[in-house]
C-alpha positions in Angstrom: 94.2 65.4 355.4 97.8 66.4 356.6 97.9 63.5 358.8 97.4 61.6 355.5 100.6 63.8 353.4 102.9 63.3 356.3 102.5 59.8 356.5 103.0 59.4 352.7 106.6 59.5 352.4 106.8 56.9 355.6 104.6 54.6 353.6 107.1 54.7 350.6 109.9 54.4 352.9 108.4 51.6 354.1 107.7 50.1 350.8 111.5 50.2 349.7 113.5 47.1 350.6 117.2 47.7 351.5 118.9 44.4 351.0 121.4 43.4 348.3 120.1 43.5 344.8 119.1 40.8 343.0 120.3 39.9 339.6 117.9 38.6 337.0 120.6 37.9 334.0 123.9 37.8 333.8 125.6 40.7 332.0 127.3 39.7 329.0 131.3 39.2 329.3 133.7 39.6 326.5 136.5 37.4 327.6 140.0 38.5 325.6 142.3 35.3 325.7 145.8 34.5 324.2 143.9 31.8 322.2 141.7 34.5 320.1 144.9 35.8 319.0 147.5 38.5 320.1 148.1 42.0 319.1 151.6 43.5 319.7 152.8 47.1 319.0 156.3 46.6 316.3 157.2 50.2 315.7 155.9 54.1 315.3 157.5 55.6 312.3 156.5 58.6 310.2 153.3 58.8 312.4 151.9 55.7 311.9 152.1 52.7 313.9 152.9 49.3 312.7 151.6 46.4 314.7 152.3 42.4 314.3 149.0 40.0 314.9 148.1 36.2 315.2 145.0 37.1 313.7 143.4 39.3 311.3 143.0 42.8 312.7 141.2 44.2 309.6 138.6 42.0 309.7 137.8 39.9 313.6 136.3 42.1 315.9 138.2 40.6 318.9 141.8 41.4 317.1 140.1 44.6 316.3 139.8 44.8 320.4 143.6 44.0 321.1 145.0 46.5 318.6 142.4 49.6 320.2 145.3 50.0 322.3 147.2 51.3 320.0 145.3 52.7 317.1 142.8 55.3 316.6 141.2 53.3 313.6 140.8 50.0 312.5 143.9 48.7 311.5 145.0 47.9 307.7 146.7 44.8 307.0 149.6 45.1 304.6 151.4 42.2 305.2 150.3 38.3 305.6 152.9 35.3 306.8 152.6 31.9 307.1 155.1 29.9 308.7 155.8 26.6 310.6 156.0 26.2 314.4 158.6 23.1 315.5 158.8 19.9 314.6 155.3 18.7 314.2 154.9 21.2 311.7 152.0 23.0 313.1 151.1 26.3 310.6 150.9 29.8 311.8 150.2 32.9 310.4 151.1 36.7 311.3 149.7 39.5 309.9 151.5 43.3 309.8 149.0 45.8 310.0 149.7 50.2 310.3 147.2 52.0 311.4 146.9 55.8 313.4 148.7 55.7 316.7 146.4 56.4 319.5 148.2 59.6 321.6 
């Protein structure tokens, strides 16, 4: 009978493979690019920080993500303009947001 409880724990070692894991699904990556739009801090005044976007922080999730770095909450959007880029006339619109500085 002790033969049998010290050979236990050899068994289990035994049992255990030590090579490299083996990954069964992907895990899921969130992939930030200049394309989904860009977040950029303008100014800090009166406690409140005022941020200019390419894309709607207040309501996408990924510009919600870009602006994290510099708020504490999700960021309101006071401010929407729409301009023209060169020549071809391509529209573009910024969007000035404030929101609580992240210290």
């Amino acid at each position: 009978m002790i033969r049998l409880l010290l050979c236990l724990p050899l068994l289990a070692f035994a049992a255990c493979e030590f090579s490299r894991p083996t990954i069964m699904a992907r895990s899921p990556e969130i992939s930030l690019k200049p394309r989904d739009g860009e977040v950029r801090l303008v100014d800090v005044r009166l406690g409140v920080a005022h941020l200019e976007a390419t894309c709607d922080p207040g309501s996408s999730a990924i510009c919600s993500v870009y602006a994290a770095r510099w708020c504490q909450n999700l960021p309101k959007v006071y401010d929407r303009q729409k301009y023209f880029t060169g020549a071809n006339g391509q529209e573009r619109t910024v969007y000035l947001a404030s929101c609580d500085p992240r210290v």
